[in-house]
py3Dmol code that shows the C-alpha trace and the ligand (Angstrom):
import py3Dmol

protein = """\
ATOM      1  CA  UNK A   1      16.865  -0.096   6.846  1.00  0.00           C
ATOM      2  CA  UNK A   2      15.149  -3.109   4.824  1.00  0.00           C
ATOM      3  CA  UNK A   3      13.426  -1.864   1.544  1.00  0.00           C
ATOM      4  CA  UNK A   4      10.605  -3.788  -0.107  1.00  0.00           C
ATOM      5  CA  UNK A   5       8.720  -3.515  -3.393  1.00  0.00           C
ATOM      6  CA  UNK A   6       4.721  -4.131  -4.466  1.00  0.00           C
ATOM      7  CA  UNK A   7       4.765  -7.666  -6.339  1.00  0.00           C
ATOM      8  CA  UNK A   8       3.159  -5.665  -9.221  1.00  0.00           C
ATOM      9  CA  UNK A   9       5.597  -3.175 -10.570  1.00  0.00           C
ATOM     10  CA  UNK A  10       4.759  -3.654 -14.127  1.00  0.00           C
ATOM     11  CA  UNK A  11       6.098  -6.568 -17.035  1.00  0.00           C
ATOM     12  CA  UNK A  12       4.124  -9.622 -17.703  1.00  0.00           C
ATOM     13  CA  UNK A  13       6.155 -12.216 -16.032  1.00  0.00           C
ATOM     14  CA  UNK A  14       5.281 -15.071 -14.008  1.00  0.00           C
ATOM     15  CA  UNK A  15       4.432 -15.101 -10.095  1.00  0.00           C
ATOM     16  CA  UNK A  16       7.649 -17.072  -8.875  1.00  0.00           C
ATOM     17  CA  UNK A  17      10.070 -15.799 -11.675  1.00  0.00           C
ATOM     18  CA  UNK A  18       8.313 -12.046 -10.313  1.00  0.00           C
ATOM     19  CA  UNK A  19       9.943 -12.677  -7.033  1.00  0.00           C
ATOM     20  CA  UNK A  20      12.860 -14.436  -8.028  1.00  0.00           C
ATOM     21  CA  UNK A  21      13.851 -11.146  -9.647  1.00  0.00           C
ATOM     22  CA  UNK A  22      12.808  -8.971  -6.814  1.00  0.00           C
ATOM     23  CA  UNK A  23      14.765 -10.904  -4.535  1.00  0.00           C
ATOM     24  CA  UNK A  24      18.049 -10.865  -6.942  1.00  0.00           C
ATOM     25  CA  UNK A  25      17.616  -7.218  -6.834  1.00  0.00           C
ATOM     26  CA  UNK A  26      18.343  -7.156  -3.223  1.00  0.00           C
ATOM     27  CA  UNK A  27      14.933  -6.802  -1.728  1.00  0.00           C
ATOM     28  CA  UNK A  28      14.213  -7.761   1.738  1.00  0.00           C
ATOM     29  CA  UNK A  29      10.329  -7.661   1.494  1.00  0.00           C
ATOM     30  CA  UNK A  30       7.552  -7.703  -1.047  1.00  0.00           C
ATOM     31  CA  UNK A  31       3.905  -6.101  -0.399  1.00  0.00           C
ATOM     32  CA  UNK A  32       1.457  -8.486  -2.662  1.00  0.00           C
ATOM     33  CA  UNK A  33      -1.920  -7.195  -4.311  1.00  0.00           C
ATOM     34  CA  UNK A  34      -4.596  -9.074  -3.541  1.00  0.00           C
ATOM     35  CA  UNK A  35      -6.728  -9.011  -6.775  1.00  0.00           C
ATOM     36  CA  UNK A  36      -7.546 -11.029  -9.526  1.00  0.00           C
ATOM     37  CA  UNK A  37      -6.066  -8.996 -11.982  1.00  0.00           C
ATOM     38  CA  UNK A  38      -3.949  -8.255 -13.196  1.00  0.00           C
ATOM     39  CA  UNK A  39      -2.146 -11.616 -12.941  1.00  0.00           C
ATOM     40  CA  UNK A  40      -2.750 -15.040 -11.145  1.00  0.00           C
ATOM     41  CA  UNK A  41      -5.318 -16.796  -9.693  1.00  0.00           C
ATOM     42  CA  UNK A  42      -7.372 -18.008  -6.548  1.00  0.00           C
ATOM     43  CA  UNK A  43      -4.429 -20.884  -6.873  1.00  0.00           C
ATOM     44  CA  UNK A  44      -1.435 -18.518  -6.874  1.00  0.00           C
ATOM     45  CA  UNK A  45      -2.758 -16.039  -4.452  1.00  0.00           C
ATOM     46  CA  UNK A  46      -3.040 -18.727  -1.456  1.00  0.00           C
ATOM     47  CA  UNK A  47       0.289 -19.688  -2.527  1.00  0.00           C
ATOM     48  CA  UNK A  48       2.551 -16.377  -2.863  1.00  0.00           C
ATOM     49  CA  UNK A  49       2.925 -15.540   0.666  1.00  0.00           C
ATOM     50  CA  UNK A  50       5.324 -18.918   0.857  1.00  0.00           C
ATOM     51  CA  UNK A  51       6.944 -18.583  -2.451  1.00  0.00           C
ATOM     52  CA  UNK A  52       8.015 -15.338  -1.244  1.00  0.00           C
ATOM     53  CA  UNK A  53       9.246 -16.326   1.586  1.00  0.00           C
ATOM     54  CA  UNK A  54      10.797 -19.686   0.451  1.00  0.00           C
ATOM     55  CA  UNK A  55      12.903 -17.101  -1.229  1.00  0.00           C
ATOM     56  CA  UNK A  56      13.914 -15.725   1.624  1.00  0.00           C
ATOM     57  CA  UNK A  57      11.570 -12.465   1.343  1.00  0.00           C
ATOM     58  CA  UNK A  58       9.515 -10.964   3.881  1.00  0.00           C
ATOM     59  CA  UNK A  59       5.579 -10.247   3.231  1.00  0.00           C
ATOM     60  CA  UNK A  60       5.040  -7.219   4.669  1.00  0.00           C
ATOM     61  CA  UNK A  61       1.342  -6.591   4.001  1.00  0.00           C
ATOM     62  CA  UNK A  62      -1.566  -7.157   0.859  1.00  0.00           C
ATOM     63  CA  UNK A  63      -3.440  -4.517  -0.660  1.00  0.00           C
ATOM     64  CA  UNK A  64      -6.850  -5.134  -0.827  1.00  0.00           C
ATOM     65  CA  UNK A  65      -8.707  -4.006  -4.155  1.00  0.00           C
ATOM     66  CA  UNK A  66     -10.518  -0.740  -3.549  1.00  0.00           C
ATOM     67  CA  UNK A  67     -13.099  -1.044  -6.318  1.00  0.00           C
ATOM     68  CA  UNK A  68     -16.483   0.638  -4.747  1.00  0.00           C
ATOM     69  CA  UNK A  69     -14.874   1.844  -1.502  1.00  0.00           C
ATOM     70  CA  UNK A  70     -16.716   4.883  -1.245  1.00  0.00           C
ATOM     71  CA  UNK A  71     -19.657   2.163  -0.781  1.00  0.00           C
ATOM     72  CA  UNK A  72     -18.046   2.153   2.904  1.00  0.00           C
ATOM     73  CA  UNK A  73     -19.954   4.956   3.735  1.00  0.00           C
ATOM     74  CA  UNK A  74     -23.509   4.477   2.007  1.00  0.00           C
ATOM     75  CA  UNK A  75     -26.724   2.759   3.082  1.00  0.00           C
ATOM     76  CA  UNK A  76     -25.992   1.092  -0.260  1.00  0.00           C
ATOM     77  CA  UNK A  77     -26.600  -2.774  -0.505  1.00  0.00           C
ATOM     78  CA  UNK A  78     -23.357  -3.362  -2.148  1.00  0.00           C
ATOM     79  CA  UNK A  79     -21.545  -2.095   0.548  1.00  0.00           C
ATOM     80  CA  UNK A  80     -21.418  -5.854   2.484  1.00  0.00           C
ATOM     81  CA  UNK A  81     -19.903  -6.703  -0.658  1.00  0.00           C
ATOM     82  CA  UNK A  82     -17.053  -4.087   0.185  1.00  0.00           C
ATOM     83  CA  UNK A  83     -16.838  -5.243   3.662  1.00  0.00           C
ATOM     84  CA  UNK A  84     -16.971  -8.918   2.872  1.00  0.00           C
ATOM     85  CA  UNK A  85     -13.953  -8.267   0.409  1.00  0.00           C
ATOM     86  CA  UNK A  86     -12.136  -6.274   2.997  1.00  0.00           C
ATOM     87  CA  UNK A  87     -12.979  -9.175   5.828  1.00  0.00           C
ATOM     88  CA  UNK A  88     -11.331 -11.520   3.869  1.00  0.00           C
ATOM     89  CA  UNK A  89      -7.999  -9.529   3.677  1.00  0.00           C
ATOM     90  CA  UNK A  90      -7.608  -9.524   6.964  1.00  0.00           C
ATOM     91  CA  UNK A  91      -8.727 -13.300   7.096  1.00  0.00           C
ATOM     92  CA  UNK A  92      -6.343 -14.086   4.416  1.00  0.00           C
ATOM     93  CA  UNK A  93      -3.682 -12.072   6.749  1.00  0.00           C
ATOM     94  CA  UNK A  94      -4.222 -14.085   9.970  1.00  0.00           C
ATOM     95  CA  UNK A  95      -3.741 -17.187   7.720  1.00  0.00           C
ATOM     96  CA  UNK A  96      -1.094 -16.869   5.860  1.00  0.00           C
ATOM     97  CA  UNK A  97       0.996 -15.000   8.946  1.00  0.00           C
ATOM     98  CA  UNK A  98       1.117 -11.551   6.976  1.00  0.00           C
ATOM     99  CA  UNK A  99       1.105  -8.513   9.525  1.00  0.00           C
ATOM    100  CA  UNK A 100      -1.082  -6.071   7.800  1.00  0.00           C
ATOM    101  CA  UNK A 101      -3.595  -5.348   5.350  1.00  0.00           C
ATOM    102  CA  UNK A 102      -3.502  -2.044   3.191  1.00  0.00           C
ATOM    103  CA  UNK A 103      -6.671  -0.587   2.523  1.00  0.00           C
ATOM    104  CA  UNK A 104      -8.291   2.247   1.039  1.00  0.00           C
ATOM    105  CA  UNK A 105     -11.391   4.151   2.365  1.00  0.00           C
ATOM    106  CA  UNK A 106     -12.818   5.960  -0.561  1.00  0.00           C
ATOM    107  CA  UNK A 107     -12.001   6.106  -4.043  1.00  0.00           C
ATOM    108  CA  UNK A 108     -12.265   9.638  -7.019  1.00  0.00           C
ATOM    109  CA  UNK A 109     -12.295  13.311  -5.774  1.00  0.00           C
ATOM    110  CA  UNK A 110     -15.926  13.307  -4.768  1.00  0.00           C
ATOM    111  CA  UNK A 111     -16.653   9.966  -2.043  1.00  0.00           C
ATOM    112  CA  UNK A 112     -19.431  10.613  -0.062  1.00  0.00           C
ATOM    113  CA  UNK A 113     -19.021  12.519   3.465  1.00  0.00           C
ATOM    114  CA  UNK A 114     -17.936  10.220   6.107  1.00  0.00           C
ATOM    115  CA  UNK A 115     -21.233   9.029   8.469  1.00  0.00           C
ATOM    116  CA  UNK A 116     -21.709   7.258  11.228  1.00  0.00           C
ATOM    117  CA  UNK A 117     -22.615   4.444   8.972  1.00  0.00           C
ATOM    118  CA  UNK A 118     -18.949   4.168   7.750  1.00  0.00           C
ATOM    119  CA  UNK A 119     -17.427   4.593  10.873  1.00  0.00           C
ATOM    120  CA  UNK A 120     -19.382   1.341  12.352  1.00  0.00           C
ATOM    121  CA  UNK A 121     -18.173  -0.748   9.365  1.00  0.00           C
ATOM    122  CA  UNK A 122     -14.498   0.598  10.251  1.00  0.00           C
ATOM    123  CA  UNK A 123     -15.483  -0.704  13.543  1.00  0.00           C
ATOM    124  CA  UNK A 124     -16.294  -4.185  12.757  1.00  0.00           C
ATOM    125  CA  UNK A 125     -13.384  -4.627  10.586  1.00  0.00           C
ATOM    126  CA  UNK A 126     -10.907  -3.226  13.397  1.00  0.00           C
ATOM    127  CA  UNK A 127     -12.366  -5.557  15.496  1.00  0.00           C
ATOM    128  CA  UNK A 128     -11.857  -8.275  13.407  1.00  0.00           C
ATOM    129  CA  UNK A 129      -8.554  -7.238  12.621  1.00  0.00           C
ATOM    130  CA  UNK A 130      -7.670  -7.532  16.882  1.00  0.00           C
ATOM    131  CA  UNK A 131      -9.075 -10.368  17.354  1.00  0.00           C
ATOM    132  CA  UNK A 132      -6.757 -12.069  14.308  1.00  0.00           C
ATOM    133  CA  UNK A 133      -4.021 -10.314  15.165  1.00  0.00           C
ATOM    134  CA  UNK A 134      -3.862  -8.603  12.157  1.00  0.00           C
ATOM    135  CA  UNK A 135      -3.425  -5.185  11.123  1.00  0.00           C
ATOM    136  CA  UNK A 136      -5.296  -2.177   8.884  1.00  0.00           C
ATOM    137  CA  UNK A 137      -3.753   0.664   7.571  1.00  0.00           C
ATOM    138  CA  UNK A 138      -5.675   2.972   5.972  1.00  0.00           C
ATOM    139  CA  UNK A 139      -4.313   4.661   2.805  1.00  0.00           C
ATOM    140  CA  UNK A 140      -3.890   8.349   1.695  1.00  0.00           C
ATOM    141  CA  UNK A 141      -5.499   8.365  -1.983  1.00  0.00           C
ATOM    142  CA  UNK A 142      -7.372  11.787  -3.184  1.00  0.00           C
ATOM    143  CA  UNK A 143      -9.121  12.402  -0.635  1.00  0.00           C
ATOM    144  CA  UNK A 144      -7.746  11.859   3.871  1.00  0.00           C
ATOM    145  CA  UNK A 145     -10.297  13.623   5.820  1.00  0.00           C
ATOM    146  CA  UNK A 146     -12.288  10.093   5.972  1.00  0.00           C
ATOM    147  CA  UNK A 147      -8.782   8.855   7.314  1.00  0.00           C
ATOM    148  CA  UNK A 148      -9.199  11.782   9.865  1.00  0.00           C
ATOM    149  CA  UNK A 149     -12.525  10.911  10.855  1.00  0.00           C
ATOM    150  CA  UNK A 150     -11.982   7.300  11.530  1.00  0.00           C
ATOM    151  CA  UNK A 151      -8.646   7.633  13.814  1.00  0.00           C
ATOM    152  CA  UNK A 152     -10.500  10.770  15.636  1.00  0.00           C
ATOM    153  CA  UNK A 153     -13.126   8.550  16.594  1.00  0.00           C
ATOM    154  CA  UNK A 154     -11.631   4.432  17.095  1.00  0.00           C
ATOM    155  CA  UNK A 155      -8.322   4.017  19.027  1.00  0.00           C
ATOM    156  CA  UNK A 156      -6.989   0.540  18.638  1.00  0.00           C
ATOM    157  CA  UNK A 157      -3.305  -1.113  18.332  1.00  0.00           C
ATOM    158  CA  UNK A 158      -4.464  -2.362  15.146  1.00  0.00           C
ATOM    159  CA  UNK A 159      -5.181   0.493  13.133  1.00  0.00           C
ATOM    160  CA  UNK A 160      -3.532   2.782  11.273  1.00  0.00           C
ATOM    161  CA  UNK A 161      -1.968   4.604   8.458  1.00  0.00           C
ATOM    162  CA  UNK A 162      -0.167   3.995   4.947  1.00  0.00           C
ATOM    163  CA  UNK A 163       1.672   6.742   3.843  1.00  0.00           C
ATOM    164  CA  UNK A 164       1.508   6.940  -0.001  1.00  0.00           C
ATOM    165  CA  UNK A 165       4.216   9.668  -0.861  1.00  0.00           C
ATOM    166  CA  UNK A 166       2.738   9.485  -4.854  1.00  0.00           C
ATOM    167  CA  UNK A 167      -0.640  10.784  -3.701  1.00  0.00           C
ATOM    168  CA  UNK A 168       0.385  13.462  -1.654  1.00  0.00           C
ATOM    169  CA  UNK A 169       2.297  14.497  -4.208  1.00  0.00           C
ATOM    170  CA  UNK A 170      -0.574  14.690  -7.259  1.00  0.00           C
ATOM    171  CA  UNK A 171      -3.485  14.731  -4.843  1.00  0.00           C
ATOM    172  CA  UNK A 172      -3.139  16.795  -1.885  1.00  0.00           C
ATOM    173  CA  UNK A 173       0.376  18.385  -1.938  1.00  0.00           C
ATOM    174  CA  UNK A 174       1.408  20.336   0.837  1.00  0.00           C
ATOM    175  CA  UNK A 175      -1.042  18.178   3.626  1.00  0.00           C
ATOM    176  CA  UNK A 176       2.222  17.060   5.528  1.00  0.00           C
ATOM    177  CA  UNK A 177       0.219  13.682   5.918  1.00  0.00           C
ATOM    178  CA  UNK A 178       3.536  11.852   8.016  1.00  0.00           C
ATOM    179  CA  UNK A 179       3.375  14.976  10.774  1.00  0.00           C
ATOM    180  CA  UNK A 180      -0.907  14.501  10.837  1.00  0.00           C
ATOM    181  CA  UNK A 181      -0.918  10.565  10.835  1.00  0.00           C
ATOM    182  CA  UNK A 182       2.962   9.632  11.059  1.00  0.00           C
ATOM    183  CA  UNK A 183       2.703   8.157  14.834  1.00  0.00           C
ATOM    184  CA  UNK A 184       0.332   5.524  13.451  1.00  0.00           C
ATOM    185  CA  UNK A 185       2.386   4.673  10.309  1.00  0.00           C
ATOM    186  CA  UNK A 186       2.107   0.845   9.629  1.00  0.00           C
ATOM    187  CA  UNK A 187       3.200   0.929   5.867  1.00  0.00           C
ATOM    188  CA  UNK A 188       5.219   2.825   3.225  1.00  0.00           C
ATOM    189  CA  UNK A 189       3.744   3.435  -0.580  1.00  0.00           C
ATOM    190  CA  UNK A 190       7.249   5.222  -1.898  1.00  0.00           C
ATOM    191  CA  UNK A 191       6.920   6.316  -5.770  1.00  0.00           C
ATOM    192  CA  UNK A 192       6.704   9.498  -7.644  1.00  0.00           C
ATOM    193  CA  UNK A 193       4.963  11.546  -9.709  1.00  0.00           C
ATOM    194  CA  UNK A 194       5.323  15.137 -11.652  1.00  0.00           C
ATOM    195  CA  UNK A 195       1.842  16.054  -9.783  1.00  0.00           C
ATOM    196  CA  UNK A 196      -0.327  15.570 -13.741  1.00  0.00           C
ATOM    197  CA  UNK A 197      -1.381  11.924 -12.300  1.00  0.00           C
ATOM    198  CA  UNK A 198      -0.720   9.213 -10.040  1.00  0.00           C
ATOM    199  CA  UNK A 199       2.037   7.642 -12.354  1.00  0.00           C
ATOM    200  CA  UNK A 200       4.063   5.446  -9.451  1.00  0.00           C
ATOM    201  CA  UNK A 201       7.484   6.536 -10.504  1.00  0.00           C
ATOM    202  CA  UNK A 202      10.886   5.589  -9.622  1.00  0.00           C
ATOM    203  CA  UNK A 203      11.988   7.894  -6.723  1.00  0.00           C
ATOM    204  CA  UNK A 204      13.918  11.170  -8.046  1.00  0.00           C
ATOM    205  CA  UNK A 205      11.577  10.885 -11.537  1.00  0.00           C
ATOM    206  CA  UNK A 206       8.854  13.338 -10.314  1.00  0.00           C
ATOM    207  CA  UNK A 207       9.015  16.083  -8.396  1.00  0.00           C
ATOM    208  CA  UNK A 208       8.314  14.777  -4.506  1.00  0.00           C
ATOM    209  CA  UNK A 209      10.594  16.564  -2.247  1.00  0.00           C
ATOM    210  CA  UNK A 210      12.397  13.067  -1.324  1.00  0.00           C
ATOM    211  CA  UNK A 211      14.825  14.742   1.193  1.00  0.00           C
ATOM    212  CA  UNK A 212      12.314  16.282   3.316  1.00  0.00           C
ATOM    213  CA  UNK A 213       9.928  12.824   2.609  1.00  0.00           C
ATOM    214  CA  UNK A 214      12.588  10.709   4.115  1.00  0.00           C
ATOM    215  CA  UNK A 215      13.757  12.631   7.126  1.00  0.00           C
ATOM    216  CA  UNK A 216       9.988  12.570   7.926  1.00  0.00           C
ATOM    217  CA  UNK A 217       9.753   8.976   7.703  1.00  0.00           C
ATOM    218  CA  UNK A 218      12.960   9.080  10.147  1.00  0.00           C
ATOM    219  CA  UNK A 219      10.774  10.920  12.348  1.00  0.00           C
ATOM    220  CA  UNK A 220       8.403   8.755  12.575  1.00  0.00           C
ATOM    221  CA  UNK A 221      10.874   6.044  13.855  1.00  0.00           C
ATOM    222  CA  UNK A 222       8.628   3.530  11.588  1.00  0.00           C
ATOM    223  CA  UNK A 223      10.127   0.224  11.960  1.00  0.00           C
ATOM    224  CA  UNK A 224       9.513  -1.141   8.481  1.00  0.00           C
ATOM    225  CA  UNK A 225      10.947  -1.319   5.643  1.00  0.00           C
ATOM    226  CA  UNK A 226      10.637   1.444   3.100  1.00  0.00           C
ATOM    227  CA  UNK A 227       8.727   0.215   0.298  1.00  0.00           C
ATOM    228  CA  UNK A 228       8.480   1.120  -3.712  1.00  0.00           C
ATOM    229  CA  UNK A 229       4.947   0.885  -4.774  1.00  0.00           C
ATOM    230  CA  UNK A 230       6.357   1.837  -8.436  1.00  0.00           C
ATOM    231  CA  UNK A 231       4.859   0.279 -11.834  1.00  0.00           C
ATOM    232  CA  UNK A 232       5.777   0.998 -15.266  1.00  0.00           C
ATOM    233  CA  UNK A 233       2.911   0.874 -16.292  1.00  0.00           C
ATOM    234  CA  UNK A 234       1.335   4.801 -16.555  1.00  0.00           C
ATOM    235  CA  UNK A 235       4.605   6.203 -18.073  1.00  0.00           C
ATOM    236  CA  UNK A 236       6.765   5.078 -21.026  1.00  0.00           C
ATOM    237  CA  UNK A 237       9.772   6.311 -18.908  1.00  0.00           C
ATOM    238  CA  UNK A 238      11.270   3.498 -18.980  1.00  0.00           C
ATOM    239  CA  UNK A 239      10.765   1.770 -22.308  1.00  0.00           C
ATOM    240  CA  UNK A 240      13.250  -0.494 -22.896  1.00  0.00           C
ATOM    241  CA  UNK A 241      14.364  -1.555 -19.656  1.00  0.00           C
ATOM    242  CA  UNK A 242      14.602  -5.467 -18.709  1.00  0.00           C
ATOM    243  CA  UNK A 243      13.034  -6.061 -15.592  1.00  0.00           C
ATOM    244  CA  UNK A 244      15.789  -6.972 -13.614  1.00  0.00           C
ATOM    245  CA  UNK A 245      17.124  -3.567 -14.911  1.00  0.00           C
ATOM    246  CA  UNK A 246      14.366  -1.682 -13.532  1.00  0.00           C
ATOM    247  CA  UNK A 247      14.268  -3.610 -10.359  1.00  0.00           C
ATOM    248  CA  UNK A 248      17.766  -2.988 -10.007  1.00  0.00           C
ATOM    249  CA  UNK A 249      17.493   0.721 -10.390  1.00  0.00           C
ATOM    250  CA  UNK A 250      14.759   0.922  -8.073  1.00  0.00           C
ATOM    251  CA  UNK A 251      16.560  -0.566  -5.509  1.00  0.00           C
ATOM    252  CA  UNK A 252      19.780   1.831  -6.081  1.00  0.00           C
ATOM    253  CA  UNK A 253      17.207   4.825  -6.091  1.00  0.00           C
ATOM    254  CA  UNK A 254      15.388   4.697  -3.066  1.00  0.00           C
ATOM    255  CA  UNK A 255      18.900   3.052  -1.022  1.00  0.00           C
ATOM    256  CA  UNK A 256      20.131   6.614  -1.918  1.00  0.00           C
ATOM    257  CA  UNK A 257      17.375   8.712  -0.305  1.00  0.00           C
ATOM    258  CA  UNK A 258      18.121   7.101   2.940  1.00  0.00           C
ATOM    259  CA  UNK A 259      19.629  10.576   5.391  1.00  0.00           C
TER     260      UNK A 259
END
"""
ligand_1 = """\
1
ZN
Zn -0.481 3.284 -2.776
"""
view = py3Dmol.view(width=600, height=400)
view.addModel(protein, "pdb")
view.setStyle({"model": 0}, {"cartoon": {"style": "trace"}})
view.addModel(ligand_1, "xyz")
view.setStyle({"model": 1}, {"stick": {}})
view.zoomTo()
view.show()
């Protein structure tokens, strides 16, 4: 199985030296966030896609910022803001040849309910998304029934799920999200957490049940890679390390969860 790693995984380094490493490490693909911050530029984002792969890495998706996504579902003006932002990830997808954009639906413990008004702006972007070729997948963050909601009512090719094993964990343990969404699974956010916060651990550093998280994702017969979405940065775990070091252990870790 090919194992990939979120660009940002913590250290201040630059954007080509960044992959350079992740590539030494033994990684086969990289998922790249899509914001401003917090490194690079409009400059550097149009051109990471091919410095990955110039490298000889695979871009597996983008995350889209998820500032104001519970905007989604409001009569709120700032919501075309939200959908512009999200348009453009799947734009930015079609152009630069990336398969899928990662996205998340609401944001906190309280987003409001879904509504029908939501569920049209899902629409539109799922429509955009088939017509570029291009696909969404919707992210488990504190909150899924909005994830619910939106594959109970569209069916298309071109949308579905990210399972993020670090949110289960903290936010809604026990909610078996890979047996509820696992037949639509389009991309992997592996990391871990000791269930106080969303800390994007190593694998084997918190307390997810990795065994029975990785014979689920065999289940799922998900043909992507299985990709770290860990950071350094909400833990002092790993003061100290070199980030080769911790790139290096990463890869080792999650290699031996594979069953
Ligand atoms: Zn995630």
């Amino acid at each position: 199985m090919k194992i990939g790693i979120h660009n940002w995984f913590g250290y201040r380094i630059e954007h080509k030296e960044r992959l350079r490493l992740i590539k030494e490490a033994g990684f086969d693909s990289v998922l790249l966030w899509w914001g401003d911050e917090p490194e690079g530029d409009e400059k550097d984002k149009q051109s990471l896609p091919d410095a990955a792969r110039a490298l000889g890495l695979e871009v597996e998706n983008i995350h889209a910022p998820f500032d104001n996504a519970n905007l989604l579902w409001t009569d709120d003006l700032q919501a075309e803001e939200i959908m512009n932002r999200y348009k453009q990830c799947i734009l930015y997808c079609s152009v630069h040849q990336i398969p899928t954009t990662v996205l998340h639906l609401t944001g906190g413990d309280t987003p409001p309910p879904p509504s029908e008004l939501g569920l049209q702006r899902i629409k539109a972007l799922t429509e955009l998304a088939e017509q570029k070729n291009v696909n969404i997948a919707m992210e488990n963050v504190r909150r899924f029934e909005h994830i619910q909601f939106v594959f109970d009512r569209i069916q298309s090719d071109r949308l579905g799920f990210c399972y993020d094993s670090g949110h289960e964990n903290c936010f809604t343990k026990g909610a078996n999200l890979l047996d509820l969404f696992g037949d639509r699974l389009f991309a992997l956010h592996l990391h871990d957490n000791d269930e106080t916060g969303d800390l994007h651990l190593l694998p084997g550093d918190g307390t997810v049940h990795w065994e029975s998280v990785m014979k689920k994702i065999k289940a799922c017969h998900y043909p992507g890679p299985l990709t770290l979405e860990v950071n350094t940065e909400f833990t002092d775990l790993y003061e100290g390390l070199s980030a080769s070091r911790f790139l290096n252990i990463a890869y080792e870790r999650i290699k031996s969860m594979i069953v």
